[in-house]
N, C-alpha and C positions, 0 to 999 in steps of 0.2 A: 419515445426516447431515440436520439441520432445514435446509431451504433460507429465509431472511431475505429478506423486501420488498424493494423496491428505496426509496429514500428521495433526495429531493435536497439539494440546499445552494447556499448564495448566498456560498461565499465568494471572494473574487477577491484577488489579487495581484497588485505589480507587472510589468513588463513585463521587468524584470531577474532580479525572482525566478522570474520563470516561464520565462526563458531559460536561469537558472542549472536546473530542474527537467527540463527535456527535454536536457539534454547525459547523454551514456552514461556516467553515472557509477552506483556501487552507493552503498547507505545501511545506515543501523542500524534494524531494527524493535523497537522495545520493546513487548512485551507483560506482561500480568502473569500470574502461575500462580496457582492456586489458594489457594495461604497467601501470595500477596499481594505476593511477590520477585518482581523483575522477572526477564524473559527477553529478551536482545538478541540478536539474531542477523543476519549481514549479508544482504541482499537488491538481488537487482534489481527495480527499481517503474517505473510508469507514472503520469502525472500528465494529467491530466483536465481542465484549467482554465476550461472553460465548465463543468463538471457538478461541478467541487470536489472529484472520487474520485481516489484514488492506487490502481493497483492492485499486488497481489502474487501470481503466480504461484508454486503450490507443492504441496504433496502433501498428503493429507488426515490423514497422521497422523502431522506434523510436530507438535512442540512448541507452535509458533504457532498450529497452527490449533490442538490442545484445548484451548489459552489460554480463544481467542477464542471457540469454541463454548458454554466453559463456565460463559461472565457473558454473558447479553444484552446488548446496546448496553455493548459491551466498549471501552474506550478504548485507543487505542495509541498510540504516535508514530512520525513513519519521520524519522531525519536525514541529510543529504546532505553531505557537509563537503567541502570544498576548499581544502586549508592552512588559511586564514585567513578565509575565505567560508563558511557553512552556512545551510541553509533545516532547519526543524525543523516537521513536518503532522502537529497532532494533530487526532483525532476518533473518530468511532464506527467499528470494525470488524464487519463480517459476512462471512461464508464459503459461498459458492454453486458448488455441481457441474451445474449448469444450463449445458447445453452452448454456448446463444446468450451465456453472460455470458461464459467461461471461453476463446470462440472471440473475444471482443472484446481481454481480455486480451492474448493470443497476438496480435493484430494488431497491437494498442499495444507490444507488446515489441519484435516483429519490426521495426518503423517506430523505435524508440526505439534499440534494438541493432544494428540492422542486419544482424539473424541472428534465425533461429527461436529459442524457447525451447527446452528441453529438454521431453520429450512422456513422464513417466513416469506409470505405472499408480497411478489417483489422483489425480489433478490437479483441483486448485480454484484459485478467484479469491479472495482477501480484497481487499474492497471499503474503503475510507475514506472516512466522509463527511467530509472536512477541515474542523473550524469553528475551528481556530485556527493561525494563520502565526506561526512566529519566526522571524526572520535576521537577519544579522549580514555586512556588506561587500558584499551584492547589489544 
């Protein structure tokens, strides 16, 4: 697996949307595959909002990740919906099994869930550099 830079970002949100992003809830990750159709699949993520990264915890030979490995500075979206409320974080994804990124994940989980993540053979972080916010009732 190519380990990816680390990269920052300046985006910020509000104080509601970023209330609405750390409640234990799950979201949709859209990726794209190779001929260009998307791929959704539900996830639990972590949201970052000094550094702009959402993160996703996952296995390295998930769907998501060959997505994401297999376009450079791969674009995705993660959505959060609640009835009538959704926050939607798109940006660049990359994929690191660097143990200092993947041990950060799991902390932001653990604090976000309130439980460990699940620890399977294979485990990466998909990183989001978030540069764009949508929401709706936040």
């Amino acid at each position: 697996m190519t380990l990816s830079p680390q990269r920052g970002s300046t985006t910020t949100v509000s104080p509601s949307v970023n209330e609405f992003l750390t409640a234990p809830q799950t979201a949709v990750l859209t990726t794209l595959r190779p001929d260009g159709s998307p791929h959704l699949t539900p996830v639990r993520f972590t949201w970052d909002p000094w550094a702009g990264v959402a993160r996703v915890l996952t296995v390295n030979t998930t769907r998501k990740v060959r997505n994401v490995l297999a376009t450079p500075q791969a674009r995705v979206a993660l959505c959060q919906v609640d009835g009538f409320r959704w926050v939607t974080l798109e940006g660049t994804a990359l994929v690191f099994d660097v143990p200092e990124r993947v041990a950060e994940g799991v902390r932001r989980y653990a604090e976000r869930y309130c439980s460990g993540p699940p620890n399977p053979p294979g485990r990466v972080v998909v990183e989001i550099a978030v540069d764009r916010v949508l929401s709706l009732n936040c």
